[in-house]
C-alpha positions in Angstrom: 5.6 -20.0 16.9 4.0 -18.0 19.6 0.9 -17.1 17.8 -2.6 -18.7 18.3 -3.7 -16.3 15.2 -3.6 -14.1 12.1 -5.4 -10.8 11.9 -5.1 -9.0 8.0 -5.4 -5.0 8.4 -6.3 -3.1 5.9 -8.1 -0.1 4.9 -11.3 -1.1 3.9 -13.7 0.2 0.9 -17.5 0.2 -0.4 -19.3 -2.8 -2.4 -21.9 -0.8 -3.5 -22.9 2.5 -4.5 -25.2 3.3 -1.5 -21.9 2.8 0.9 -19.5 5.3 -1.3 -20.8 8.5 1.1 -20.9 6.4 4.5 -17.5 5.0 3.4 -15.9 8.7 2.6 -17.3 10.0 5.6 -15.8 7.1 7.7 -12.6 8.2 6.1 -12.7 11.8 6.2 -14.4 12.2 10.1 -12.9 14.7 11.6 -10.3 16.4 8.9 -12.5 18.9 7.6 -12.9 17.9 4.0 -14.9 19.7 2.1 -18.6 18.2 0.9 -17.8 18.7 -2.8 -14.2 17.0 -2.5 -16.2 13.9 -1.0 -18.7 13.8 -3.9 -15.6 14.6 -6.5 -14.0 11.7 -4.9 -17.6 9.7 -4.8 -17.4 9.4 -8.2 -14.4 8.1 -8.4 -16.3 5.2 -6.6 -19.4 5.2 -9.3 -17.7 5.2 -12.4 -16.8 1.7 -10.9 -20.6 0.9 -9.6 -19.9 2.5 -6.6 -17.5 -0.7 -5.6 -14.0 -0.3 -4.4 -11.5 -3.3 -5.5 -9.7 -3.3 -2.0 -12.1 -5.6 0.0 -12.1 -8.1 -2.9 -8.6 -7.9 -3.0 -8.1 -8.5 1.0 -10.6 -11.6 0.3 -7.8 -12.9 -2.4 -5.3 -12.6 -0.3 -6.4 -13.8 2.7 -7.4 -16.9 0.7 -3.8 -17.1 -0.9 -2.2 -16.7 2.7 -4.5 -19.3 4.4 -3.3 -21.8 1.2 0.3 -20.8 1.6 0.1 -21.8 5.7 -1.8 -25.1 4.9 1.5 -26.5 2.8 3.7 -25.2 4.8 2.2 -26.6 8.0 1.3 -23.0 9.8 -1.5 -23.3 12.0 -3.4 -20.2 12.4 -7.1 -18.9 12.1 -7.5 -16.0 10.2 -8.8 -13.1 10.6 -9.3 -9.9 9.1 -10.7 -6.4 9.6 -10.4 -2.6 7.9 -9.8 0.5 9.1 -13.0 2.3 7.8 -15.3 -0.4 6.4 -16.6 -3.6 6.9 -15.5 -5.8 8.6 -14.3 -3.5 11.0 -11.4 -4.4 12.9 -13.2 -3.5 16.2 -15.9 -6.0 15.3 -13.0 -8.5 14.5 -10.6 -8.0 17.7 -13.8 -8.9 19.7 -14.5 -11.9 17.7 -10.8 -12.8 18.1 -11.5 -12.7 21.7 -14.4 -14.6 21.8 -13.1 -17.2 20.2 -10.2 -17.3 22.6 -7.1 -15.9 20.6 -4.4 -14.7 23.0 -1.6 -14.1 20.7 -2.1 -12.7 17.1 0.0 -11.2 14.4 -0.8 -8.6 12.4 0.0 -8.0 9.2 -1.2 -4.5 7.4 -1.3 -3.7 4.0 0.8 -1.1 3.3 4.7 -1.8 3.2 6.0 2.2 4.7 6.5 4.1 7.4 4.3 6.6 8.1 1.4 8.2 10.3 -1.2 6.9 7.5 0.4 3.7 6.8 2.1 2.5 9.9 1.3 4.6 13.3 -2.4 5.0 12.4 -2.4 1.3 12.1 -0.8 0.7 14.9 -3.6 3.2 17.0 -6.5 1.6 15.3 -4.8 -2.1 16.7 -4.4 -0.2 20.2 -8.0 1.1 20.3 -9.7 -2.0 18.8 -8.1 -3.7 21.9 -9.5 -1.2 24.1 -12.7 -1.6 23.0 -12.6 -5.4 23.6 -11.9 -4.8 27.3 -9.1 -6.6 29.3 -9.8 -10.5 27.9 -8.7 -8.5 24.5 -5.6 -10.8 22.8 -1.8 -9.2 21.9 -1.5 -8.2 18.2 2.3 -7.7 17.4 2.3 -6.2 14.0 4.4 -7.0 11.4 7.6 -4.6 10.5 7.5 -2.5 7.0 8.4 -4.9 3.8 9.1 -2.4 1.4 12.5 -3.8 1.0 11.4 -7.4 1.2 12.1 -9.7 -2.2 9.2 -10.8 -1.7 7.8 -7.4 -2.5 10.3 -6.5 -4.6 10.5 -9.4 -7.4 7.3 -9.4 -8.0 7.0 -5.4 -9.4 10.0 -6.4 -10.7 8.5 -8.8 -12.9 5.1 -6.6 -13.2 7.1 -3.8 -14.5 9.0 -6.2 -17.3 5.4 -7.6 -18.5 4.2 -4.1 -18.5 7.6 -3.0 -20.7 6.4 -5.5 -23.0 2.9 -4.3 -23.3 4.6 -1.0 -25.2 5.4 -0.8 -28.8 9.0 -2.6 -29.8 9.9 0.7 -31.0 9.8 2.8 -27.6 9.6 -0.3 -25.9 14.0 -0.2 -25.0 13.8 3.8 -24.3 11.0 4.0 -21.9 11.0 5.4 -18.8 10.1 3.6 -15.5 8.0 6.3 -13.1 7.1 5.1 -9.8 4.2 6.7 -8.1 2.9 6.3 -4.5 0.6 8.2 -2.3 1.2 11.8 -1.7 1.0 12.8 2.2 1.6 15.9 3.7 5.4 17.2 4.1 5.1 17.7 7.6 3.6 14.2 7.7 6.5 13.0 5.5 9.0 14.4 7.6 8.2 12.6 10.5 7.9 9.5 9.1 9.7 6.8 10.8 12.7 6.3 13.5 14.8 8.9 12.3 11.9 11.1 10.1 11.5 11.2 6.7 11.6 7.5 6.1 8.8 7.3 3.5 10.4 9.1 1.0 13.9 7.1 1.6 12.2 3.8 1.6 9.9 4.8 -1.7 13.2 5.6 -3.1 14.9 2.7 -2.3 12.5 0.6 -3.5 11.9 2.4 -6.7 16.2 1.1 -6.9 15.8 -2.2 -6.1 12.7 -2.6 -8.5 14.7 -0.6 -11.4 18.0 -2.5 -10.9 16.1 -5.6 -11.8 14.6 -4.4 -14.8 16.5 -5.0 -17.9 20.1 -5.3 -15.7 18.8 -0.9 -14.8 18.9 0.2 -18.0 15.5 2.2 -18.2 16.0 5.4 -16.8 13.4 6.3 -13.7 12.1 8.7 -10.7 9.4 8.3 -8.2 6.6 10.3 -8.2 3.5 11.1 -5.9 -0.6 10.6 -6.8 -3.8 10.8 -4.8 -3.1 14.2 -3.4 -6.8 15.4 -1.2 -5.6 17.9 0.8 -6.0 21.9 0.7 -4.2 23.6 -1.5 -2.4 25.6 1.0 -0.9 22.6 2.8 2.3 21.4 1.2 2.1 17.5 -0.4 4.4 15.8 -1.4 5.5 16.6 -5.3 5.7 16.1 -8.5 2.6 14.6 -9.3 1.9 12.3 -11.6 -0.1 13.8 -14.1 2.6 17.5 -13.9 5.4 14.7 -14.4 4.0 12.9 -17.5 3.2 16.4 -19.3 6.6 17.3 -18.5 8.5 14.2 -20.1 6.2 14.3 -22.8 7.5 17.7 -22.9 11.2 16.7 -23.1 10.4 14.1 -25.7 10.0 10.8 -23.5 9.1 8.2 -25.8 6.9 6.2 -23.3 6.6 5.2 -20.3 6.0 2.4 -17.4 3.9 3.5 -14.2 5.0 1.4 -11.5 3.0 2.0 -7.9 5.4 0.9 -6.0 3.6 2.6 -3.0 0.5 0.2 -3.5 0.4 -3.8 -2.9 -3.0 -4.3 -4.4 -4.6 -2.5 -7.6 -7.5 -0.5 -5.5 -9.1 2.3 -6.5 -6.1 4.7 -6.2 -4.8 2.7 -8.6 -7.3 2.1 -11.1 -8.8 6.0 -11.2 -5.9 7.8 -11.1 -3.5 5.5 -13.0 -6.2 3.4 -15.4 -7.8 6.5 -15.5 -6.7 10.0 -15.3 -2.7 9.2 -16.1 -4.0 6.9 -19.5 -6.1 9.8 -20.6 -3.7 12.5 -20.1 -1.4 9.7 -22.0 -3.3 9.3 -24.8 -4.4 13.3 -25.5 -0.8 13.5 -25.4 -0.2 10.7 -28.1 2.8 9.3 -25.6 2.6 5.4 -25.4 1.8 4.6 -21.6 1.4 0.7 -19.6 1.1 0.5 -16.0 2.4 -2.4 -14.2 0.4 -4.3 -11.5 0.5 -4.3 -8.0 2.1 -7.7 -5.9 -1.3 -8.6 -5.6 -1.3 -12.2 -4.9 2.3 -13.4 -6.7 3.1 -16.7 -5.0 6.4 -14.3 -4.1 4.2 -11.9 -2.3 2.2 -14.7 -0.2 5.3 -16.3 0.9 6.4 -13.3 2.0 3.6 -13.1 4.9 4.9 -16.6 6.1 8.3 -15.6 5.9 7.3 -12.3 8.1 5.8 -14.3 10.8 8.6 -16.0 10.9 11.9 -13.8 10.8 9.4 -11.9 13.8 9.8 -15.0 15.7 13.6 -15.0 15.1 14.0 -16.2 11.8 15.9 -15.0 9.2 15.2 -11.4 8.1 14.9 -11.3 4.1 16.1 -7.4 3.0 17.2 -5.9 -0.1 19.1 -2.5 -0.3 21.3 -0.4 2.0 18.8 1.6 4.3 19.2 0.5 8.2 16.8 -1.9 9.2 13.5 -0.9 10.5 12.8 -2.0 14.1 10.6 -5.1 14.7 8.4 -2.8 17.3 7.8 0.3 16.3 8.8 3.1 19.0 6.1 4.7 21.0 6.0 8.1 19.4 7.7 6.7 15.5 6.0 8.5 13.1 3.8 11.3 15.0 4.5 15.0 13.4 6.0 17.3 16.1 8.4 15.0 17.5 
């Protein structure tokens, strides 16, 4: 293995109320949000004493990774550092160098193409080098798993535990509703090698995920959440909370939220899932479970490894039909304008 290192990547979040506004201003520097869309969200934050689940998550996983390499004799320091809060990733590429790593790899958590879940990455990797100076290691990150089994089996089995969760009598008719993180079209569309790979790859995973439930017999669509921009830029649609008013509408019996666009159960997901979607749910009397993110399922861990490894030649682990995504991501992949 060429590697001297692992670095995690992820977004970051606060552990306490008094670093919810730091936090969101970290996030938002530069786009213009408004000051009441940064309290709105704020709360979000406080309903849960002002602590996001992400970093605590990031910690679990690490941990799980770090186990997973010790039995399988992988020899690599990790590390780890966020986008927007601490540690920052900045502070941990200098550390990295300090303590002599030449060689990292770099795996992010997000499994899609796009500018806010791939190139953005790949920028904050670039500049955190920079900022390290010339003695700063190589950090290869890893390619998009979206349609990695190990990804894959385990919503698969999160969705059939949440199936079971609904009452026997709705329990066989339900539908299965996929939701991930609304961008921008003009983001959307520029997504990836060829454009527009997020929404292919959200809907091939959504497949791959419903095939395995129940042999496909639950009928399902993807939908989008988490939407923050103005309301004159285009997002991708439906949302969520349109969506389930609209089944209920139509007489949908019940129904499974699966986020396939998440691999942990941060705040995203427990406000406007656990919160907003279960309310709306239960004003409208329509029996609702939400399945949990990969998380840390053994399947998910594994997969790291197995990343590392099919980047070093190994064997490459993919469900589905879509073309395989490159290894290194080109220069200007997922920039709009192209």
């Amino acid at each position: 293995m060429p590697y001297d290192a692992f670095l995690l990547v992820s977004f970051g979040g606060p552990e306490g109320p008094e670093d919810v506004v730091p936090f969101l201003e970290n996030v938002t520097r530069g786009r213009g949000i408004p000051r009441e869309r940064l309290a709105e969200v704020g709360e979000h934050y406080y309903r849960f004493g002002g602590v996001s689940p992400i970093n605590q998550q990031c910690r679990d996983l690490l941990a799980a990774v770090g186990e997973d390499f010790a039995a399988n004799g992988v020899d690599l320091p990790l590390y780890w550092g966020n986008r927007n809060w601490d540690p920052y990733l900045t502070d941990t590429v200098a550390k990295m160098r300090d303590d002599g790593v030449r060689h990292a790899v770099a795996f992010v958590t997000s499994a899609y193409s796009s500018i806010s879940s791939c190139r953005q990455y790949l920028d904050d990797i670039a500049r955190a080098r920079e900022a390290a100076g010339p003695d700063a290691p190589v950090i290869d990150k890893l390619r998009p798993f979206y349609d990695h089994p190990g990804f894959i089996e385990p919503l698969a089995e999160h969705t059939r535990a949440a199936l079971a969760e609904l009452p026997e009598g709705v329990r066989d008719r339900a539908r299965l509703v996929f939701t991930a993180h609304s961008i921008p079209i003009s983001m959307a569309r520029s997504s990836g090698p060829q454009g527009g790979a997020y929404e292919r790859q959200l809907a091939e995973a959504a497949r791959l995920v419903a095939e395995r439930v129940d042999g496909g017999a639950h009928p399902y669509e993807l939908v989008y959440q988490s939407r923050s921009g103005p309301p004159q830029v285009p997002w991708l649609e439906p949302d969520v909370l349109d969506r389930l008013t609209a089944l209920n509408a139509e007489g949908t019996p019940a129904v499974v939220l699966v986020p396939v666009g998440f691999v942990s159960d941060h705040m995203e997901v427990k406000f406007d899932l656990d919160v907003e979607a279960r309310e709306l749910a239960e004003k409208l009397g329509m029996p609702l479970s939400r399945a949990a993110a990969p998380g840390t399922h053994p399947e998910f861990v594994r997969m790291v490894r197995r990343l590392i490894l099919e980047r070093d030649g190994g064997e490459r682990l993919a469900l589905g039909t879509l073309p395989p995504h490159p290894e290194v991501c080109p220069v200007d992949c997922c920039r709009i304008g192209r």
